[in-house]
KEMARLUM-771601 format. One record per residue (C-alpha): x, y negated, z negated; residue in one letter. Coordinates in steps of 0.1 Angstrom, whole numbers. Example, Ala and Ser with C-alpha at 12.3 -4.5 7.8 and 13.67 -1.06 7.14 Angstrom:
// KEMARLUM-771601
+-------+-------+-------+---+
:  east : north :    up : r :
+-------+-------+-------+---+
:   123 :    45 :   -78 : A :
:   137 :    11 :   -71 : S :
+-------+-------+-------+---+
***
This chain:
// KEMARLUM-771601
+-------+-------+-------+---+
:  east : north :    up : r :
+-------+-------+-------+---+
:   498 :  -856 :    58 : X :
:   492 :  -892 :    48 : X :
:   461 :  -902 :    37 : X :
:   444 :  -920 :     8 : X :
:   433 :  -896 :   -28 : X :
:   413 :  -898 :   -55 : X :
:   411 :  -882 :   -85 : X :
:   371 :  -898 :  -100 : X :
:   357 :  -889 :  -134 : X :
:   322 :  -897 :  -135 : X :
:   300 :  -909 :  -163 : X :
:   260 :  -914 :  -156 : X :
:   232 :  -915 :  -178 : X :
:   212 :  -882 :  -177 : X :
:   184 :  -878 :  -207 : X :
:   184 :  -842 :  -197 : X :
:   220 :  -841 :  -218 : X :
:   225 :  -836 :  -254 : X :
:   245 :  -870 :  -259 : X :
:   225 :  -884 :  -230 : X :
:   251 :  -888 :  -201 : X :
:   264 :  -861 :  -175 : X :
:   303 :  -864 :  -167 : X :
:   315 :  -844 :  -141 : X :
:   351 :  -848 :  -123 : X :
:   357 :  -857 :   -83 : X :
:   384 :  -854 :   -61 : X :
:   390 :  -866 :   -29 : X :
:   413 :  -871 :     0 : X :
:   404 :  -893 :    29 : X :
:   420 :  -897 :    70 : X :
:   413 :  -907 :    97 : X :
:   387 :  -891 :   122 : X :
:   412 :  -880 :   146 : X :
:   424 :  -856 :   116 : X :
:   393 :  -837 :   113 : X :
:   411 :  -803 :   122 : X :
:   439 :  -809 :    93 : X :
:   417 :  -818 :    70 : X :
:   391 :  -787 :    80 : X :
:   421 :  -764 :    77 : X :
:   430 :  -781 :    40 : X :
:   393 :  -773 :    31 : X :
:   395 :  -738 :    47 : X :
:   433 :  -730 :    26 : X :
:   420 :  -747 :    -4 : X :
:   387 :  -723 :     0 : X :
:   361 :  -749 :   -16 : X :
:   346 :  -784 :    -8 : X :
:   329 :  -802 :    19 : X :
:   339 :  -827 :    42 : X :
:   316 :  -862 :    47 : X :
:   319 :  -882 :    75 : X :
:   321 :  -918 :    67 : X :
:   310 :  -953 :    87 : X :
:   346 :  -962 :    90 : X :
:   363 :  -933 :   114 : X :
:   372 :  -914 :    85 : X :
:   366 :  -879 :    71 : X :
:   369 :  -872 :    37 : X :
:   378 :  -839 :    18 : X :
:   355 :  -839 :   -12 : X :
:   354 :  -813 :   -40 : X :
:   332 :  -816 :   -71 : X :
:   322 :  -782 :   -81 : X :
:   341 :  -780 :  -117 : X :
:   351 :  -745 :  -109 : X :
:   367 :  -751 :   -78 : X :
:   389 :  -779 :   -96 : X :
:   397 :  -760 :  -126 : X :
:   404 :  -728 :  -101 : X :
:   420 :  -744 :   -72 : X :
:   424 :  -781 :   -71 : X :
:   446 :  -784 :  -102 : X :
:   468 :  -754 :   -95 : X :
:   476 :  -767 :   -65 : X :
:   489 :  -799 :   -79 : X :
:   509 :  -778 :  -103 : X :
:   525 :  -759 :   -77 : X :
:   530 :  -789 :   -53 : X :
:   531 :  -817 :   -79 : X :
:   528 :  -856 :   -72 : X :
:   550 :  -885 :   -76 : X :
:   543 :  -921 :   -86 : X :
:   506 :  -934 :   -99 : X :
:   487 :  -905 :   -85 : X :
:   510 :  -883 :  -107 : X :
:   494 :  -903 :  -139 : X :
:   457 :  -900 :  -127 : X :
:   462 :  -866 :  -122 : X :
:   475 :  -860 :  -155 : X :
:   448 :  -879 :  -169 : X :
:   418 :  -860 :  -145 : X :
:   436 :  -828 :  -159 : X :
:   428 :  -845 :  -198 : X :
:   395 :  -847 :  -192 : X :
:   387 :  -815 :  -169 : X :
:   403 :  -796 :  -207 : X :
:   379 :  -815 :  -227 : X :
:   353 :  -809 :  -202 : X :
:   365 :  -772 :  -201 : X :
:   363 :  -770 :  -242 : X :
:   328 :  -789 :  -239 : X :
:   341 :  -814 :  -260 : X :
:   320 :  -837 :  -232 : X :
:   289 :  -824 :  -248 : X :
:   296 :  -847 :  -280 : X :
:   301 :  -882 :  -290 : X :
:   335 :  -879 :  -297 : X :
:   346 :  -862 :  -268 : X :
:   322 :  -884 :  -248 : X :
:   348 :  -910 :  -256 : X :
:   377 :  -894 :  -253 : X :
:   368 :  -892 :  -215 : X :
:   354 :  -926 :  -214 : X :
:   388 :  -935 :  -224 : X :
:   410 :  -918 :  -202 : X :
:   386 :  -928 :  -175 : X :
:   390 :  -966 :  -182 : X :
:   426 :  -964 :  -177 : X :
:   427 :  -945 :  -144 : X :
:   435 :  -959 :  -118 : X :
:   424 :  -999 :  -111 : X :
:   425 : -1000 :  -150 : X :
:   458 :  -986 :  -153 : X :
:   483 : -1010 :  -170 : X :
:   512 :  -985 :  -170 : X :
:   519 :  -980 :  -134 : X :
:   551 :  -961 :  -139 : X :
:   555 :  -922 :  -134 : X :
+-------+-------+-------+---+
***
């Protein structure tokens, strides 16, 4: 399978919260239309997310629920891991999801902490080697 990924940590304002933002982790793998059967049968092995069909000919795979990464998404990437850039972002989304996990995310300081890891995933990555 060749397709483009994306491991997303999301930070939006939310007065609802305690330190007044929401973060919340994304992941994401996107083909082309003509692969809607492979990627329905990764959703169906992987047993979580939803698939979005996009302007461009292109399905994506999208899981957000935080249970479903922590549960199934990560350990997957353990047990089949990745090479390269992607293996960095992952290590990084895998930094946050534990402070997420510990609910450091629910104070200031770990508020940073994830706005920091988040800042140097990938476009704002100045180490690009694995």
């Amino acid at each position: 399978m060749e397709g483009e990924g994306c491991f997303f940590i999301s930070i939006v304002k939310d007065p609802v919260n305690f330190v007044g933002y929401r973060v919340s982790l994304r992941f994401s793998i996107c083909q082309h239309s003509r692969d809607l059967e492979l990627m329905k049968s990764l959703m169906e092995y992987l047993g979580c997310g939803s698939l979005v069909h996009t302007q461009k000919s292109t399905v994506e795979f999208v899981v957000t629920r935080f249970a479903d990464i922590q549960d199934k998404i990560i350990p997957f990437f353990i047990t089949y891991p990745l090479h390269g850039v992607k293996a960095l972002n992952y290590a990084d989304f895998c930094r946050a999801g534990t402070l997420i996990k510990n609910k450091a995310h629910i104070t200031e300081e770990g508020l940073e902490q994830i706005r920091k890891i988040k800042a140097g995933m990938n476009r704002g990555r100045e180490n690009t080697e694995a």
